[in-house]
Structure formats: structure tokens, C-alpha cells
N, C-alpha and C positions, 0 to 999 in steps of 0.2 A: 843363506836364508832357506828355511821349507819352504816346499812349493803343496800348495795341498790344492784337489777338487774341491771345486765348489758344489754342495748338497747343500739340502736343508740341516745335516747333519752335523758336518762341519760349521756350515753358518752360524746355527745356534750355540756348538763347541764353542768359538769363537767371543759370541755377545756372552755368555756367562763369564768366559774369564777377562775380558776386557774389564767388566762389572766387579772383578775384585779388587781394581784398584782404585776405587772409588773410595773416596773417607769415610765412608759411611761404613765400609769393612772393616774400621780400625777403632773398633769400640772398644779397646781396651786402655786406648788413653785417651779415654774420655774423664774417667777420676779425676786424672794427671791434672788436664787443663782446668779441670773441675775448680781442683784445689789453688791454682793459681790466681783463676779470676776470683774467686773468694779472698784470696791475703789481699789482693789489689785492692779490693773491696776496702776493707778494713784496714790496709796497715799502707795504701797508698805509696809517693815517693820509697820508705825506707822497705817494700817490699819489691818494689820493681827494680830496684839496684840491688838489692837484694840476687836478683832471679839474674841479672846481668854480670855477675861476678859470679854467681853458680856456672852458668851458663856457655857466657862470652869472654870469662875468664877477666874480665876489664873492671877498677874500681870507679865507679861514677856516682859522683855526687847530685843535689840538687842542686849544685853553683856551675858544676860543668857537664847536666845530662845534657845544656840546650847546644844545639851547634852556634857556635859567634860571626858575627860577620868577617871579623880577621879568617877563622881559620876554613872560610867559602876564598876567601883570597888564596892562602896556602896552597887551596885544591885548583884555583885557575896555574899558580904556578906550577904545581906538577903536573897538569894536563898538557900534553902536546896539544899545542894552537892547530895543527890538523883536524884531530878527533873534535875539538871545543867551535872548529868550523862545521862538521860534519854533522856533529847534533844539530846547529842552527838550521841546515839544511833539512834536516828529519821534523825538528819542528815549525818551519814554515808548510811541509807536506802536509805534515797531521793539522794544525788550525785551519788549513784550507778548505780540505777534507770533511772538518766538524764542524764548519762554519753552516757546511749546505744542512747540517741535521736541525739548526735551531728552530724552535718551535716560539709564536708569541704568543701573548692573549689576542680574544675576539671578542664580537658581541655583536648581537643581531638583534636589532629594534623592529617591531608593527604599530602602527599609527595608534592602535586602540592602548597601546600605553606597558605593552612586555615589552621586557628589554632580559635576554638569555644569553650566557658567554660564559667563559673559560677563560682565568685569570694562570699565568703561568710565573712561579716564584723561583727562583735560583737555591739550591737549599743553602743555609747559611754559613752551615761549618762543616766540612768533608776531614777526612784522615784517611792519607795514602800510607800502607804498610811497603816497606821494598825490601826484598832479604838481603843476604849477606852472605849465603854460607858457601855450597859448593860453586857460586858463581857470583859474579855482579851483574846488575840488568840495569847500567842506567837507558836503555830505552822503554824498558816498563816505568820508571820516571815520566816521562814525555806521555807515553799511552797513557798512563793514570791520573795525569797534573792538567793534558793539555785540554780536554773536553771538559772536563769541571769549568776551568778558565773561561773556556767559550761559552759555559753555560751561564756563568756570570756568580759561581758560586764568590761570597767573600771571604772567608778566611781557610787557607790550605795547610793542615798541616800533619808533618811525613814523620815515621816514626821507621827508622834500618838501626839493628846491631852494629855494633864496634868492633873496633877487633881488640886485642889484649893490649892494646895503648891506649884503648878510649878514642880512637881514630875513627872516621865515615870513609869508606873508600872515595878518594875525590872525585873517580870518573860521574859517582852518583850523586856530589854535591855540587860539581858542575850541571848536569840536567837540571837538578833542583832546580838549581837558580835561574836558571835558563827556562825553565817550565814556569817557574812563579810561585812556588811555594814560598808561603807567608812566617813557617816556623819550621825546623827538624830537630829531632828528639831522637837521643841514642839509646835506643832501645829496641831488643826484635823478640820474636816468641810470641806464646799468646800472652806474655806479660804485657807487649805494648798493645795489643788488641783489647785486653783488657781495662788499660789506662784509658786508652780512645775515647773508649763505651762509657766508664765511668768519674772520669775525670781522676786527676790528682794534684798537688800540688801545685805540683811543677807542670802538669800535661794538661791543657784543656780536656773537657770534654766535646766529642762531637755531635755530630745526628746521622755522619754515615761513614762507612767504612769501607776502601776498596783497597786492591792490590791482591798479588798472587804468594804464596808462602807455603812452608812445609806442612803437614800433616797435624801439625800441633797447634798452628796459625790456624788451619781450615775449620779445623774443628773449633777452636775457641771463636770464628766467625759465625757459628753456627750456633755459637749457647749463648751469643750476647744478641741474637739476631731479635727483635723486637721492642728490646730496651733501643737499640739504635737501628739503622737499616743498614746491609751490607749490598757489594755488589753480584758475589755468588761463590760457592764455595766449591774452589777451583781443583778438580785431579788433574793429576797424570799430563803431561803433554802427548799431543797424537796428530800423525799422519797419514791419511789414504789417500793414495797414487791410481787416479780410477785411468787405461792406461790401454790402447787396441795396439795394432801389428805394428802404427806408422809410429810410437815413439820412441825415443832414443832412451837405450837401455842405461846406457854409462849416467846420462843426466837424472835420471827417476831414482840410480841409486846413491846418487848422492843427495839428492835431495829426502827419501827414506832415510839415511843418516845423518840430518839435518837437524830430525828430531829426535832420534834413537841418543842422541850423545848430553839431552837433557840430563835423564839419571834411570835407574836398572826398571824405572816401571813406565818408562814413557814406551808409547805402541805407532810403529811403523810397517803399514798395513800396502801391499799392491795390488789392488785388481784388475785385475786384465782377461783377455778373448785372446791372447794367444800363448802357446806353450815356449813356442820359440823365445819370446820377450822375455818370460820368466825364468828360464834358462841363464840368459843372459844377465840380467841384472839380476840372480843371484852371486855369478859369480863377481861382478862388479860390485857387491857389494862387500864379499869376499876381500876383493883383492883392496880396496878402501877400508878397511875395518884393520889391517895391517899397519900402514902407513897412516892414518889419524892423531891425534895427540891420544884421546880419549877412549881408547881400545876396550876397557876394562869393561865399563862403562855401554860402552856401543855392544859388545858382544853379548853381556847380561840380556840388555833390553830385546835385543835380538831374538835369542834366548828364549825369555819369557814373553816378548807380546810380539812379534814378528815375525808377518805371514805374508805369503804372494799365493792369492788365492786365484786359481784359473777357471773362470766361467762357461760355458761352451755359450753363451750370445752376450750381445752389450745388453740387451732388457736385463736379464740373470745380474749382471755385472753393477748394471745401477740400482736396482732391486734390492743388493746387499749394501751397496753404500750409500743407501738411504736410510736401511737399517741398524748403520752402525754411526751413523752421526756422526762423523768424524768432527774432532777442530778446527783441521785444517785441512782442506781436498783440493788437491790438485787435478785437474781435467785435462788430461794429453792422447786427444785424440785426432781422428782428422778432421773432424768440423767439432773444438769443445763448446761455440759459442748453444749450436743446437742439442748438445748432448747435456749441457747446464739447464736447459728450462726443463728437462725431465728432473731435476737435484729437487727435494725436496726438504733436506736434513743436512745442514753443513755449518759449521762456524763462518769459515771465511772459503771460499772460493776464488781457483789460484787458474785464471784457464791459458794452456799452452803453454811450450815446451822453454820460452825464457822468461814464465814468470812461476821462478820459483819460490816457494816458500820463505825462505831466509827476507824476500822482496819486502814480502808485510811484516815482519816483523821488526823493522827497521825504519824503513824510506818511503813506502810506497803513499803515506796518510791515512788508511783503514785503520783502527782501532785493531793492535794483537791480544788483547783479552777477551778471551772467546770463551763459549761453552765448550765442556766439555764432559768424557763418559756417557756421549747418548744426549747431553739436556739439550744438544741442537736441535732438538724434535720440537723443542719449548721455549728455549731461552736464546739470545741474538746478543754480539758482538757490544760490548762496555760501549755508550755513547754519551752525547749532551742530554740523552732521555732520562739516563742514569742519575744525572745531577741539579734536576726539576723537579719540583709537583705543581700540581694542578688542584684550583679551585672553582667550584660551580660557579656560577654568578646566576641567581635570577630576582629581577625587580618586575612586579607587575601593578599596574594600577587599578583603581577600584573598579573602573568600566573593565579592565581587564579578566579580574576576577569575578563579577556580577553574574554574567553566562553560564560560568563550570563550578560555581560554588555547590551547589545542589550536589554533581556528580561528586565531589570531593566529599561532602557530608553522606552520603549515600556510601561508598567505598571504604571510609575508614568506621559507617557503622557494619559493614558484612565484616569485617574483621573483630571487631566488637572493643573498637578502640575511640569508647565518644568523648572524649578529651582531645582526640584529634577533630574530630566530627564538629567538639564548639568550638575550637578555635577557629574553625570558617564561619559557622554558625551568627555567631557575635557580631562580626563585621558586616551583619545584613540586617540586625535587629529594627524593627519600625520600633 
């Protein structure tokens, strides 16, 4: 890996190129998706099979896009009862986890007759997208199915590509079921994003959309964004290993390769105070990037977004990975619980030398749908938040009103809104 000083100079080098793999750079298929949520639009089922045999190479009908309960059975039988125990484990972690996020309603009463509260609804219909392509993720299953659940959303349902049999990979129709999803739909691209948002046939329509996906997925999350709500429109995978004298080099670089082996634009970033560390866990990185399955892959990404940037102080140090927001920060220092209350900007915070990365993405209960490209300045880890809204509540009585009616009619006339003005008005009339 290079090892580069840390400047302002490099630093900002840095945050610009990290910023070009944001989807937001890839407006040239933007048309692309354009035109596919359009035929969805109009030509429904026979355009979304359509786009799955272009595609996924697979013929699917609207008798067999739905997955059947037989063939969720097929997928237990081919699943080692190991792995099919180890999800259960994973998802008793995460419901535990998202149990502590649930929000209710309130309401607060005064004798003179308000009554003011916050009604909290489950949203009705979600749609989990899950890919298919250079990998399978049934733990983004679990991440994306279990917090809705706990929210108390009612109907779930999940829309993954086939493969060239019309097949679901079963590792992922075991989660399903296992997570609670209510319906699955073989279908991926933004042809199923498309279906989601505007219903077909065969495909409900939803009211929100989550899950993580290629570039053609992201963006089509982003041109249906208003018609339904999404949960965010996810780049690149990313790691920064914020990291002083006392950590172990061999461990930081395996975990930097932890995410580098996503695919050629994920960014695996270390910053550290010392030269010696850097040294080392480049070559450690080296010598793993050999012996991996995923060579090709890790080396690209390498390559293109992978840096071990050497600060001369820890302020410098955290300075820079506040500014870069990482997804996922790992803290390996010698006290990270104090060197984390300085973190301002992080997806998920990882602190000390055996909680590494792969931990949340798995087992640990933390939601692993995070921001990403910097929006951890803004935006915070997929929750039960995600899968809520919120309603004002206010009732007040007439003694209640009597007092501040005046100020109310006085405020909506300096606005010059007396329509507002008589509707208080009225209810004082002698």
C-alpha cells in the first residue's frame, strides 16, 4: 500500500478522489435507468421479465417470478444446518440490539384542557432489494428485514435476481425466512426498484424502499425517491483504521482487506502517528493480498482508493478522519474508548484491536447499513427510525384556547393570512 504524509494537501487529494465514487459521478446512466423505470411504468410484469431475461439471462413468468413456499424448503435443504444455526444466532443479536431503538407514542395533558403528543405508526409496506451478482449477502437480509420487524412494519417484501434457472440463491431464502419477510420476487436491477415504487401485476406496490445494490439499483433509488421513500443511496464500501504505535500491524491489515475485497472501488484508508506501523502493515498487506481468494479485486481497490496516511499527532490524525467520514472506523489505540468521544463523523465505530470490522457486519446486533462517501457528517446507521413516522397530536379546549386566541389572530394577520386569522376568530364570536 502507499504510505503518504499527511498535509492539507494530500488530505484534500484524498477527499476529492474518494468523491468520485459516489453515484452521483455516474450520470451517464442515468438515461439507462431512466428508461427502464419508464417501460415498468407502462408495460408492468411483461417489461420487468422482460429486463430479467435481458439481464439475468433467466425466463420468469408472472406464474413463477413469486418464490413458493416449496422451493424456501429446497433452500433449507441445501443449506448446511450449521450456517441455518448461525444466522439464528446473528439474528437473535440484531432484534436485541433494535429492540433498545423502539420509539412509542406520548402525550402530555394541563388541567385547562391541552392535550399535545406524538403518535408513532409502523410504515405499512417496505420493499427490501438484495443483490446477487459478484456476491451473496444473506446478512444484509437480516440487517434490512430485522429492524423493520421490530418496528412493527406489516407487510415485507424482498425483490433479489435469479440466476439463469430462475433460481434465489438459498443462503438468501433461508435469511428471508428466517428475518420474516412476508413475499420474494425474482427480480434485481432497477427493474425491481422500479416495480417496488410503482406497483405491477404480480409486484405490490410499496411506500419505502431499502437495501444496498449496484450503481444502476442506486440510482434508480434516487429517481423514484419521493414517489416512495428510500433508505439512502448507498457507494462504495470503506474502511479507516484510525491506529498509534501500540497497534498490531498484521491485525489492521487484515482488517483494511476486509473491505478492499468488496469490489475495485471500495476505499481502505489507515491513519496513524507512527511511520514504523505503516511500514509494516503495508507489507502485511502485501503479503495477504497474495494468498487471498480475491487478489484481483483487493489489488485494484488498493490501487485506486488505498492509503496509509502518516500524521506527525493523534489531533492531525483525528482531524482527517472526521473529515473523511468513513463507514466503518476502527479505533486501535491505547486508550480508543477516549480517543472515540473526539469521533465526530463515523458510520459505525469499531474500538480496539479484537473488534474488527467483519464483527458488525455479521454478529455483533449494530445495523451494517451505514452511510457512506462522507454522508456520516449527516446521515446514521439504517434503524427502527427508518421504518416509522410520526404524527403531531394536538387537542385543546375552548378555556384552552380563550387566552392565545387574540395572539393567534394577531400573527396570522402580520402575515396577511386572514382566513387563518377567522378561523380562530369565529370560535369567539358574542
Amino acid at each position: 500500500m502507499r504510505i503518504v504524509n499527511l498535509t492539507d494537501e494530500t488530505k484534500n487529494n484524498i477527499l476529492e478522489d474518494l468523491l468520485k465514487r459516489s453515484p452521483n459521478q455516474y450520470r451517464e446512466y442515468e438515461s439507462v435507468v431512466s428508461n427502464v423505470i419508464e417501460n415498468i411504468r407502462i408495460d408492468g410484469d411483461e417489461a420487468a421479465n422482460g429486463y430479467t431475461l435481458q439481464f439475468d439471462g433467466a425466463v420468469i413468468t408472472p406464474e413463477t417470478i413469486r418464490v413458493t413456499d416449496q422451493e424456501i424448503e429446497e433452500a433449507y435443504a441445501l443449506v448446511e444446518p450449521s450456517l441455518v444455526e448461525i444466522i439464528r444466532k446473528a439474528k437473535q443479536n440484531i432484534e436485541v440490539y433494535h429492540q433498545k431503538q423502539k420509539q412509542y407514542s406520548w402525550f402530555d395533558s394541563t388541567p385547562n384542557g391541552t392535550i399535545l403528543g406524538q403518535k408513532v405508526t409502523p410504515i405499512e409496506k417496505v420493499g427490501v432489494y438484495v443483490p446477487g451478482g459478484k456476491a451473496v449477502y444473506p446478512s444484509s437480509v437480516l440487517m434490512n428485514v430485522i429492524p423493520a420487524k421490530v418496528a412493527g412494519v406489516e407487510k415485507i417484501i424482498m425483490t433479489t435476481p435469479p440466476n439463469k434457472e430462475g433460481k434465489v440463491n438459498p443462503n438468501t431464502l433461508v435469511a428471508a425466512k428466517e428475518a420474516g419477510v412476508d413475499e420474494i420476487y425474482k427480480i434485481g436491477g432497477a427493474q425491481a426498484i422500479a416495480s417496488l415504487a410503482y406497483g405491477t401485476k404480480s409486484i405490490p406496490k410499496v411506500h419505502k424502499i431499502v437495501g444496498p445494490g449496484n450503481i444502476f439499483v442506486a440510482l434508480a433509488k434516487k429517481a423514484v425517491y419521493g414517489h416512495v421513500s428510500i433508505d439512502s443511496i448507498a457507494g462504495p464500501s470503506e474502511i479507516l483504521v484510525l491506529a498509534d504505535e501500540t497497534a498490531n500491524a498484521r491485525f489492521i491489515a487484515a482488517d483494511l482487506l476486509s473491505q478492499a475485497e468488496h469490489d475495485e472501488l471500495a476505499s481502505a484508508i489507515l491513519v496513524t502517528t507512527s511511520l514504523d506501523l505503516a511500514k509494516k502493515v503495508s507489507k502485511e498487506v502485501d503479503d495477504f493480498v497474495e494468498v487471498l481468494s480475491r487478489k484481483e479485486i483487493l489489488q485494484k481497490s488498493l490501487d485506486n482508493y488505498g492509503y496509509i496516511l502518516v500524521a506527525n499527532s493523534l489531533e492531525e490524525a483525528i482531524d482527517v478522519t472526521n473529515e473523511i467520514a468513513s463507514e466503518h472506523l476502527e479505533i486501535v489505540t491505547k486508550d480508543p474508548f477516549q480517543t472515540m468521544t473526539k469521533i465526530k463523523n463515523a458510520g459505525a465505530i469499531f474500538l480496539g484491536e479484537y473488534s474488527s470490522e467483519p464483527l458488525g457486519d455479521y454478529f455483533a446486533g449494530p445495523n451494517h447499513v451505514l452511510p457512506t462517501n462522507g454522508t456520516a457528517k449527516f446521515f446514521s446507521p439504517l434503524s427502527v427510525d427508518d421504518f416509522i413516522k410520526k404524527s403531531s397530536i394536538i387537542s385543546y379546549s375552548k378555556e384552552a384556547l380563550e387566552p392565545i386566541h387574540e395572539d393567534i389572530i394577531a400573527f396570522a394577520k402580520a402575515e396577511q393570512l386572514t382566513a387563518h386569522a377567522n378561523s380562530i376568530a369565529v370560535r369567539f364570536e358574542k
